[in-house]
Structures are given as C-alpha cells and as structure tokens.
C-alpha positions in Angstrom: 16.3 27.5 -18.4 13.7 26.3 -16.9 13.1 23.6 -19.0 16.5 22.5 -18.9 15.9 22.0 -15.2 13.0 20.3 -15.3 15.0 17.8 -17.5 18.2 17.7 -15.3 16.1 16.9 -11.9 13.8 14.0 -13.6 16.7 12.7 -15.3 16.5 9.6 -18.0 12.4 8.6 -18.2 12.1 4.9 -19.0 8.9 3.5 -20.3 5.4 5.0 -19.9 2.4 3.6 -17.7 -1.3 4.3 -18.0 -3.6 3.9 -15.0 -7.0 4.6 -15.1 -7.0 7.1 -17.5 -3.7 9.0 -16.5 -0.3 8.8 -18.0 2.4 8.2 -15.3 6.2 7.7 -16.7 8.6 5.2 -14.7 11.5 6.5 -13.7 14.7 5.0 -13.5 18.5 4.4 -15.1 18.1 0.6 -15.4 17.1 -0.9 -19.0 14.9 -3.5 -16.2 12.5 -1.0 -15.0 11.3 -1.2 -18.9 8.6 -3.8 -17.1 7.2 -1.2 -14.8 4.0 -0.1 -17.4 3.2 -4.0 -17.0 3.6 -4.3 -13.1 1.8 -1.6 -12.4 -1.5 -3.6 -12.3 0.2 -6.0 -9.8 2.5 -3.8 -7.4 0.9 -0.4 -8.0 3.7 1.7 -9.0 3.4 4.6 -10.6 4.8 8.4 -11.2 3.5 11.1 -9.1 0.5 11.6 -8.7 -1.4 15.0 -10.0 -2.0 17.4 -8.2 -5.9 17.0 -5.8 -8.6 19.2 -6.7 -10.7 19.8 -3.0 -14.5 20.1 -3.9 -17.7 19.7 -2.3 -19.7 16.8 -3.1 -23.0 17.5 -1.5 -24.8 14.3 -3.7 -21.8 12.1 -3.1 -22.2 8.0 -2.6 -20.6 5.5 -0.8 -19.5 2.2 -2.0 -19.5 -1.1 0.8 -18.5 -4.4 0.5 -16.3 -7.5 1.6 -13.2 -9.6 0.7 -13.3 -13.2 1.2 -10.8 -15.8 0.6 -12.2 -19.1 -1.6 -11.7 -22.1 -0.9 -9.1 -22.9 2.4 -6.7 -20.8 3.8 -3.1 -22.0 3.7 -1.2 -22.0 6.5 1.9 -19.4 6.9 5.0 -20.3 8.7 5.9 -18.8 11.8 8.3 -15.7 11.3 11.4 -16.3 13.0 12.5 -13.6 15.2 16.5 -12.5 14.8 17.0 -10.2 17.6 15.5 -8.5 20.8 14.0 -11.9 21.7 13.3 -10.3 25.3 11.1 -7.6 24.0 9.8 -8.9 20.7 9.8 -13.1 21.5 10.8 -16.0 19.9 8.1 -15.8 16.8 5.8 -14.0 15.5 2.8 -14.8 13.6 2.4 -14.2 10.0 0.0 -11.7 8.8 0.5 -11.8 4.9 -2.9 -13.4 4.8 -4.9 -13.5 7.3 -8.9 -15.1 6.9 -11.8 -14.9 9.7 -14.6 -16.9 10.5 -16.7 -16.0 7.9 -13.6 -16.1 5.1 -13.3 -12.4 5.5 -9.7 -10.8 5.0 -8.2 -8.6 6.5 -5.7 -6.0 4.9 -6.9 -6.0 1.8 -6.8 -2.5 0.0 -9.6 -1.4 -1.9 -9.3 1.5 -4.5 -11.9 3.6 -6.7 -9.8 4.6 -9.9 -10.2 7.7 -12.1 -11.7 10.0 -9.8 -10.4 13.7 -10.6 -11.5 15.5 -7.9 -13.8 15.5 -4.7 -13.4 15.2 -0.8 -10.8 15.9 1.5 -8.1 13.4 2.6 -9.8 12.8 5.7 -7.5 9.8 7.3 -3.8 9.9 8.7 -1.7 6.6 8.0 0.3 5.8 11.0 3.0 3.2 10.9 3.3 2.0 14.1 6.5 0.0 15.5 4.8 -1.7 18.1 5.5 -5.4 20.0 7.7 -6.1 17.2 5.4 -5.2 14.7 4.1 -2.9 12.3 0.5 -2.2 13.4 -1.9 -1.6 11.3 -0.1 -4.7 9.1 -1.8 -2.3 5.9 -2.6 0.8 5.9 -3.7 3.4 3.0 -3.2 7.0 2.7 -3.7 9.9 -0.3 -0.5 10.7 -1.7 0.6 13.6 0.1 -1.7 12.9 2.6 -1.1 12.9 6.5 1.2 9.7 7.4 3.4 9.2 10.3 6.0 6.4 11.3 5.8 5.7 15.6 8.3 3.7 17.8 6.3 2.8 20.4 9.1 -0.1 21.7 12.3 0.0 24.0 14.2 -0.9 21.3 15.8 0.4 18.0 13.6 0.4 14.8 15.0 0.8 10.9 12.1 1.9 9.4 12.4 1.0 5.8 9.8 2.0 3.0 10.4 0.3 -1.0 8.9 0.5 -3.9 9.6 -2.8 -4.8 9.6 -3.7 -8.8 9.6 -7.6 -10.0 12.6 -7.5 -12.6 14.4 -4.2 -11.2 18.2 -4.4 -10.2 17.1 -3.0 -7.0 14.3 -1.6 -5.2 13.1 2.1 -5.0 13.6 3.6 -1.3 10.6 6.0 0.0 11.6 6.3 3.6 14.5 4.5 5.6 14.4 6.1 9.3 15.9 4.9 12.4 13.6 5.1 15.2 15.8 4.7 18.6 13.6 6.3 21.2 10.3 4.5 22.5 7.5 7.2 21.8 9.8 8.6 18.7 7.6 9.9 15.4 8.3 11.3 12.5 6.3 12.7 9.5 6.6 11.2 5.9 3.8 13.1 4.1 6.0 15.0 1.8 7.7 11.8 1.2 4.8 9.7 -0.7 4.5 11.3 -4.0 4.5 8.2 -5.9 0.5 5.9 -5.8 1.5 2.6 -5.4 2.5 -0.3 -3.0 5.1 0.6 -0.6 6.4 -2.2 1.4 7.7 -1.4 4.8 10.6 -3.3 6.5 12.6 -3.4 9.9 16.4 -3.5 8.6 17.2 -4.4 12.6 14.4 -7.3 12.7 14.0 -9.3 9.9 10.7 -10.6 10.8 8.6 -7.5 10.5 7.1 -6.7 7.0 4.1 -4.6 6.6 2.4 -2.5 3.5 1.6 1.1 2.8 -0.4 1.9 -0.3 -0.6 5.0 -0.9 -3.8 6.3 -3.5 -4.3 9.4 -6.1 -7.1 10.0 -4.2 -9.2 10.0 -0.6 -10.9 7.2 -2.0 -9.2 4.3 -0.7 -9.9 2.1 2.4 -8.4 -1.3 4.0 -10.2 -4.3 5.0 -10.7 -4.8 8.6 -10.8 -8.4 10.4 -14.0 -9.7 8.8 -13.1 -8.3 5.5 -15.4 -5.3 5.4 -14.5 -1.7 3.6 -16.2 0.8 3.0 -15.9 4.5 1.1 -17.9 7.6 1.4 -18.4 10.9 -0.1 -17.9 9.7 -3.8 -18.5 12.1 -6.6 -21.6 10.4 -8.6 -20.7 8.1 -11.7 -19.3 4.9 -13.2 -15.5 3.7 -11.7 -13.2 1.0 -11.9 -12.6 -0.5 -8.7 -9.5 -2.7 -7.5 -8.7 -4.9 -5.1 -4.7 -5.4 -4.1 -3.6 -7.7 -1.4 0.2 -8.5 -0.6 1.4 -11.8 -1.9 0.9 -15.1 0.7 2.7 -17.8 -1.2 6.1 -18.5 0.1 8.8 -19.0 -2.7 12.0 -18.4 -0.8 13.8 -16.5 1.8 16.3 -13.7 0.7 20.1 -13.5 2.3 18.6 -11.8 5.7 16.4 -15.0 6.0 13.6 -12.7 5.2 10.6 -15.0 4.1 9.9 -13.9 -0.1 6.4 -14.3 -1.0 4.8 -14.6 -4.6 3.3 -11.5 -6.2 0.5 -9.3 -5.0 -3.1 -10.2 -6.1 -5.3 -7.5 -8.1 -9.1 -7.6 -8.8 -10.7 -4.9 -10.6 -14.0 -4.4 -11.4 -16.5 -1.5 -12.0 -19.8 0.0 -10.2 -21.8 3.0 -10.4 -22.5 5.7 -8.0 -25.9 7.3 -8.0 -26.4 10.7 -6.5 -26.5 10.6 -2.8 -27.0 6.3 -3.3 -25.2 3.5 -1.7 -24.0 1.0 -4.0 -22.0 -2.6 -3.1 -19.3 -4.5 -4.2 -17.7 -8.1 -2.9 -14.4 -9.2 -3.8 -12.9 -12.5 -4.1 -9.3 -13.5 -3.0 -7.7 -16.6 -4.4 
C-alpha cells in the first residue's frame, strides 16, 4: 500500500538529472520536460532535495571571492511601468545585470556543490514588495529553509514564484500569493522543496521580476554591489563551485509586454577547503 501511494502522489517521472553527485528525477506529464537533465546546468532545476544532516564543523573554511563582468556592460532598457504609476512611477530601472565601478556584479549566486552535511541554515530569504520592486533583486536560501514574501506598498501585489523550463509547455508554479495589505507577510519555507532557480513575478505589475534560488545546502551566498561573496563554516575538502546569474540579453517581450531575456549564465569550477583555512575564488561574467 504504501508503495502504491508513493507511486500515485509522484505520478508519471520523466527523465533523470544528476547534479553533483546526486540523482534528482524531473517531474512532469509533458514529453517537453524530457530536456530538464540538460537545463539543469543553466536554470537549476531539480527534484527535491534530500533531507540536511546538522553537524558541527569545528575545522570548517570559508571560501571568498568576486564576480566581475568582462569587457563593457550593455545597457538594459528601461522597464515600463503598467499600473499604479502614482506609487510605483513611470519606469523603473533594470536590474538583470547590474556592474559597479570596479566591474563587480551584483546578484550573482554562488553555490558549493556536493556537500552532504555540515552547518545550519543560518539566513532567512525575504522577498520584499517594496517601491514597486522586489528587493533584494536575488536572494538565496536552503531548501526548506526560512523565506518569507513582504508587501511593504499601498498597493496590491501578485506574488508569483516559477520554475521556469526552456522547452516546457508551461512553467512550474512554487508560490502565487496575493499580497493586498501594506505590511502583509507570509511564510513559503515549506513551499521550496525543489534546488533551483525560481523566478519571481508581480502578475498586477509587469515590470517587476526578481530571482530566488534556492540551494541543497547552507552553502550558498549572493553577490553584493561590488561583486563580493563569501561562505563560511565549510566542512574541509575538494568542491565544485558554480556561479549562476539571471539572463541580461533581451530577445523579446511576451503577450503582458513583459521584457524576455536570454538564458541564465553558469560558471563552475572547483577549490579546496583546508581545515580551519580560507581559500578564494573569482568569477567571470560574460
């Protein structure tokens, strides 16, 4: 019986993925989602994740670092606002890519792959609807890990979390929540099972777009404005690291007038942790 139920509630399994080491199996009824095991690498998306094994790591490392953009930084084209002009304005700036001084860029989300067990989720993600925007643009949590959505705006909010897959039929809804109330929050911890690239719409403002990615592990950070991460407590040993950052490249805008940018970018390489050492490790965005 139990068996039978486990069958009945996962229902058809389409095609199998392998991510640092561990076996996650798409899900889905369309023959499309057969390209999942190969977009993994570029949107993230996985099965759930397994379960998080808590330890002490009392000789852990930490891994620093930056992401810089090469060569020049395109320009984005303003964002168009739809509605709430009064509250929200006319535009809004785009933040898909977004390059400092120094070339440093900002929400980019850096990952140590394969780690099986070690410290505490120690970070809440909080999505917060605020000026129009979702701010932090990126954020990053552990599956299952603390991670709120906020309305901190006079206005209404639609919330809307995908899993979007290049080739799918559709798109994978997380979370869709309407947010009404200024000050409004609501928990969606139990909601991210899934490691992966979530992106985050308004359905009442067509201009906002943001990113959640959410890790198998506590050892994930984002960039901040000059492009710096950085990730403590590691348990000691060799890793594959990756870099993701959101696609910047307009190629068209969908029926909403949405802007539709090219696919995600993906870096990967690997470092070693020594026992209570500090190790480094630069990225470059193109």
């Amino acid at each position: 019986m139990k068996r039978g139920r486990r069958a009945r509630r996962e229902g058809a399994r389409v095609g199998v993925a392998v991510t640092a080491g561990r076996r996650y199996r798409a899900r889905g009824a369309r023959p499309d989602w057969l390209l999942a095991g190969a977009l993994v690498a570029v949107l993230g998306w996985a099965g759930p994740a397994p379960a998080w094994e808590v330890v002490a790591v009392p000789d852990g490392g930490s891994l620093r670092g930056v992401v810089r953009f090469s060569g020049t930084a395109p320009r984005l084209e303003l964002l168009r606002v739809n509605k709430n002009r009064d509250v929200c304005g006319d535009t809004k700036e785009p933040e898909a890519l977004v390059v400092g001084a120094d070339r440093g860029v900002r929400g980019s989300v850096v990952l140590i792959e394969g780690v099986a067990r070690g410290k505490r989720a120690e970070h809440e993600a909080l999505i917060n609807n605020s000026r129009c925007r979702f701010v932090p643009h990126v954020s990053a949590v552990m599956a299952g890990g603390p991670a709120r959505v906020k309305n901190s705006d006079p206005v209404l909010h639609d919330t809307h979390g995908v899993h979007a897959i290049r080739g799918a039929l559709g798109k994978a809804t997380v979370f869709n929540l309407a947010l009404p109330n200024k000050g409004q929050v609501i928990d969606i911890a139990k909601r991210l099972t899934r490691p992966g690239a979530i992106h985050v719409l308004c359905d009442a403002h067509t201009h906002m777009s943001g990113w959640l990615y959410v890790h198998d592990s506590p050892y994930v950070a984002v960039t901040d404005e000059a492009g710096r991460y950085g990730i403590d407590g590691i348990p000691p040993g060799t890793y594959t690291v990756t870099m993701w950052h959101e696609g910047f490249t307009l190629k068209d805008k969908d029926k909403d007038g949405r802007p539709v940018y090219d696919e995600p970018r993906s870096v990967s390489r690997e470092v070693t942790i020594a026992p209570s050492g500090s190790s480094t490790l630069d990225f470059e965005l193109k």
